[in-house]
C-alpha positions in Angstrom: 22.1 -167.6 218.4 25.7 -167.1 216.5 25.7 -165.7 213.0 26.3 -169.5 211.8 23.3 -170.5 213.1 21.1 -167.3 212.0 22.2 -167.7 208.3 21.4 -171.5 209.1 18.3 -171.2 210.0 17.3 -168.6 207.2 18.4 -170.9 204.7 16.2 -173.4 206.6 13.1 -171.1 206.3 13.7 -169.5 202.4 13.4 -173.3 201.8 10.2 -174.1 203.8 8.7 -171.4 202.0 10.0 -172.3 198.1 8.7 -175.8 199.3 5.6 -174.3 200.2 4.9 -171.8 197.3 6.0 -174.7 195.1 3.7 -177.2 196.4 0.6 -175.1 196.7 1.0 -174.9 192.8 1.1 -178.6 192.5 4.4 -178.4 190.6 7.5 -180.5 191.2 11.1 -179.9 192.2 11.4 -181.3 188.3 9.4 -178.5 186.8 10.5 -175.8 189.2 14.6 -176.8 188.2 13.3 -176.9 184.9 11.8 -173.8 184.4 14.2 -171.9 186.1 17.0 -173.8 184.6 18.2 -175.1 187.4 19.4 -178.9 188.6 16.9 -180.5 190.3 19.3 -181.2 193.0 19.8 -177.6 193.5 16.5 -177.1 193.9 16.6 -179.7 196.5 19.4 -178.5 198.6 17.4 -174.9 198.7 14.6 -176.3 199.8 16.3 -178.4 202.5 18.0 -175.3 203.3 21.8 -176.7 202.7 23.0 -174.0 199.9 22.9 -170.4 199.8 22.2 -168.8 196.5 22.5 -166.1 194.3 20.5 -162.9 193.9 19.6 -164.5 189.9 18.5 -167.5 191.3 16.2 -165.7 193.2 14.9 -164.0 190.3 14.6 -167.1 187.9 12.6 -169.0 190.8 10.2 -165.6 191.8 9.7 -166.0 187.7 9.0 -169.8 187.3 6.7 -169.5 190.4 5.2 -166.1 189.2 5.4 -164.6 192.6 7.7 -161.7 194.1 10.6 -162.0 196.2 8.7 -160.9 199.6 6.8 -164.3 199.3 9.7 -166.1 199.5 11.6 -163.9 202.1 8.6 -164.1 204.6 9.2 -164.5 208.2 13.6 -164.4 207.3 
């Protein structure tokens, strides 16, 4: 696997598992942007795994989903 693909497939699986974490709290992609201040089509390019983002992102969704950064890192 090149380095393009590794980083693509990480961003894949962070995704898969904000998707998951969000879901098993029954809350939207709408309350998650919103309570992390986000734009709900941000939060729907990280969960299809199509953007990278930045280390305060990951801190305002660990916060809105009240969960640490290890849930969301699993299996990357």
């Amino acid at each position: 696997m090149s380095t393009g693909e590794d980083i693509e497939a990480q961003l894949k699986a962070f995704g898969a598992n904000l998707r998951q974490v969000r879901s098993s709290q029954g809350m939207t992609q709408e309350r998650l942007a919103e309570l992390a201040e986000l734009n709900v089509r941000t939060v729907q390019k990280i969960e299809a795994g199509q953007t990278n983002i930045l280390i305060t992102t990951l801190v305002r969704l660990n916060k809105s989903l009240g969960v640490n950064s290890s849930k969301l890192l699993d299996g990357i």
